[in-house]
C-alpha positions in Angstrom: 38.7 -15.2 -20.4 37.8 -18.3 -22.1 40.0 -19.3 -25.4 39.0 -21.9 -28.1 41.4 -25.0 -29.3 43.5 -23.2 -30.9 44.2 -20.8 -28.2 42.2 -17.8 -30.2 40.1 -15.5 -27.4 36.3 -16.6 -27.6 35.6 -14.3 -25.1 36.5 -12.3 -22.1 34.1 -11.3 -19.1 34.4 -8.7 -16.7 31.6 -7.7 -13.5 31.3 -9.3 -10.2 33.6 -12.2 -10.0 30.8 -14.3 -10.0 29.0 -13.4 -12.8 32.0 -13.5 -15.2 32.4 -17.0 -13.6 29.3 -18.4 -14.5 29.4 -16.1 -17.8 32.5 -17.6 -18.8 31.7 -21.2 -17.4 28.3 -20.7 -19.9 30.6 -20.2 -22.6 33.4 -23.2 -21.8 30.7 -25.5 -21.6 29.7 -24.6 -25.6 33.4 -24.8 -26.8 35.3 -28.0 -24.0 32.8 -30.2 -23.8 32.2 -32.8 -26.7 29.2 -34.7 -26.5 28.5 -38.3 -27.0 25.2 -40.1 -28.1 26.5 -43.9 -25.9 29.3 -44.6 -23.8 32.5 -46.7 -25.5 33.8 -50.0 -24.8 37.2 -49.0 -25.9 38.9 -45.7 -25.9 42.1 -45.1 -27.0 43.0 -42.0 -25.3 46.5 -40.6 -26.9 48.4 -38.0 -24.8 50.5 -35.1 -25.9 53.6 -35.0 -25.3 53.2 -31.9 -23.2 52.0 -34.0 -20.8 55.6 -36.0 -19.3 54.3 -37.8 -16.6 51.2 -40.0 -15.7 50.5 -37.0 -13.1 49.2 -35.0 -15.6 48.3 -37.3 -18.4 46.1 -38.5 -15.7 43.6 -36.1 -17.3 43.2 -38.7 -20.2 41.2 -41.0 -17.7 39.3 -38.8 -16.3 37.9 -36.5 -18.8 36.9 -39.3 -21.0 35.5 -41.4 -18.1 31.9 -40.1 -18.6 31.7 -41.8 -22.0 33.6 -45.4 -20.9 31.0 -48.0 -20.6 30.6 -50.2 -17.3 33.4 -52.9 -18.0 35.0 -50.9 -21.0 38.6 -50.7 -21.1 40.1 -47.0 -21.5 43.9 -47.3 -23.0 46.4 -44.1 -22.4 48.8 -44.2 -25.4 51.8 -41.9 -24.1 55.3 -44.1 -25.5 57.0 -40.9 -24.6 56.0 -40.8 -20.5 58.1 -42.9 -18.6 57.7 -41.3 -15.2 54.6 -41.5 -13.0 55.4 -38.9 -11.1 58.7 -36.7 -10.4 57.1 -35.3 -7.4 54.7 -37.5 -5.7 55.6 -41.0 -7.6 57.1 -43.3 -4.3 53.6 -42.1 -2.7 51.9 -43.3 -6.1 54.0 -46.1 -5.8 53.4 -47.4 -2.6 49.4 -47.0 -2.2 48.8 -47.5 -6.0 45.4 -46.2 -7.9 42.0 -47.6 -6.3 38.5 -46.3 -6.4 37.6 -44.1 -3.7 35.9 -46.8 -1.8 39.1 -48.3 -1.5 40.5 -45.5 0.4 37.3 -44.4 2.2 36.2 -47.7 3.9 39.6 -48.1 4.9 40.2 -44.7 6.0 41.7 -45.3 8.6 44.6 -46.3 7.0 45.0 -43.7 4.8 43.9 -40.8 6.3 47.5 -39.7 7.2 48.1 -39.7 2.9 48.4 -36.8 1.2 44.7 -36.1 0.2 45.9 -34.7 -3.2 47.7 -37.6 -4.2 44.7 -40.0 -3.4 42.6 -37.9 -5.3 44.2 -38.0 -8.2 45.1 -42.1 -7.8 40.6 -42.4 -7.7 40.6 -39.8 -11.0 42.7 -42.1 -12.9 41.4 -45.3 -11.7 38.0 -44.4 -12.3 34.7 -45.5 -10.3 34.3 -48.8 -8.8 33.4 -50.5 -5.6 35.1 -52.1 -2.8 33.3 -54.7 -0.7 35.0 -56.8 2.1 38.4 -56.4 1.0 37.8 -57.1 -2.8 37.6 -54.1 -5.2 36.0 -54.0 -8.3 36.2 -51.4 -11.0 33.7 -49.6 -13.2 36.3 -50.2 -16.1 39.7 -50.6 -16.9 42.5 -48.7 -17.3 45.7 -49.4 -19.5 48.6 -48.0 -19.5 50.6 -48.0 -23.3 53.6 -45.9 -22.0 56.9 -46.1 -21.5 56.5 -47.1 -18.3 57.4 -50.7 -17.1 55.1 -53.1 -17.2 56.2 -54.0 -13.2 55.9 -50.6 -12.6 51.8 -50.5 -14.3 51.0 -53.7 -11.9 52.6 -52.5 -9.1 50.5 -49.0 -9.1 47.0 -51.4 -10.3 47.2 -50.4 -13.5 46.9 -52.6 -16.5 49.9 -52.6 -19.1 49.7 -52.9 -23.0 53.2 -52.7 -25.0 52.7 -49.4 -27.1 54.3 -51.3 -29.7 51.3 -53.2 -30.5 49.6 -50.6 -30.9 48.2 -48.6 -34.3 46.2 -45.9 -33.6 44.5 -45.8 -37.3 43.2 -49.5 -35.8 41.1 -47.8 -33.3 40.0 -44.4 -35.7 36.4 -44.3 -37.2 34.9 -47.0 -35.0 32.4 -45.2 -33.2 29.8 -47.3 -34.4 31.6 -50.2 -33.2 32.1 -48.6 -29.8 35.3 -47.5 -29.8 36.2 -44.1 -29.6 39.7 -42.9 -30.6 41.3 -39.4 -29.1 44.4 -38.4 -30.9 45.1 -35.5 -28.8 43.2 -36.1 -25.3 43.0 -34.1 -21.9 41.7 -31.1 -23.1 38.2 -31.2 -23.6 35.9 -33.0 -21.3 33.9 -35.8 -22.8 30.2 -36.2 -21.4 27.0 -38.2 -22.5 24.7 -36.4 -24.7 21.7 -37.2 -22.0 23.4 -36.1 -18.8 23.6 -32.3 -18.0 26.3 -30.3 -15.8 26.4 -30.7 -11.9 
């Protein structure tokens, strides 16, 4: 089954497992995936409220990351999450989000992790490098929650007060690269130029 935005059936597949899985995954592509001509030196990527902790408004980084441009800066605007994560948030806590570099040239060290949770620290971090002992990110990622600013440098995030923020400041700016996502983490966002892997 594959449902549009507004949670509407666009279709339904039957067969083989695989072939309704690449039927339906034909189909997806059309309707969640929005296409952009150049990648953005600022997003402001607003999560719903559905989404209560970073955990899963993690999604806001990582579905927009194919359009954030080398050095960009991609802000989550969430003043409602105040949690990084009920579940795994001391782990998050105490090895923080890092590129996967980071992890795998010190692998050692992190082997013994949970695989999950370091998996989801590199989606929300983002690509980057690390290169005798110094990592350097793609781009940047802010944090406009509720969460405390300690809390955002501790896990190696940046931290903006949400307060200062106006989201009609960052709408119809495209042409100034900045894109502006009132309702982000559902669709995934990819360069016009790049196809599917």
């Amino acid at each position: 089954m594959v449902v549009r935005p507004d949670a509407s059936l666009a279709g339904l597949f039957v067969g083989t497992p695989e072939s309704a899985w690449e039927k339906a995954a034909d189909l997806s592509e059309k309707l969640h995936i929005i296409r952009k001509k150049k990648p953005f030196r600022q997003i402001l990527s607003c999560a719903p409220e559905m989404y209560d902790e970073l955990w899963v408004a993690g999604k806001c980084m990582y579905k927009l990351e194919p359009v954030l441009a080398d050095g960009g800066e991609l802000i989550i605007y969430a003043p409602h999450l105040t949690e990084v994560s009920i579940t795994h948030g001391k782990l998050i806590r105490r090895i923080g989000y890092h590129c996967r570099d980071y992890f795998l040239k010190q692998w050692d060290k992190f082997k013994d992790e949970s695989w999950g949770v370091l998996a989801h620290s590199t989606h929300v971090h983002g690509g980057g490098t690390y290169e005798n002992g110094v990592e350097t990110p793609r781009a940047r990622v802010v944090l406009a929650t509720g969460i405390p600013e300690k809390v955002c440098r501790e896990i190696n995030l940046g931290y903006r007060d949400p307060k200062t923020i106006r989201k009609e400041d960052f709408a119809n700016r495209e042409d100034e690269g900045i894109l502006f996502v009132p309702k982000a983490g559902e669709n995934l966002y990819r360069l016009e130029n790049e196809h599917s892997s």
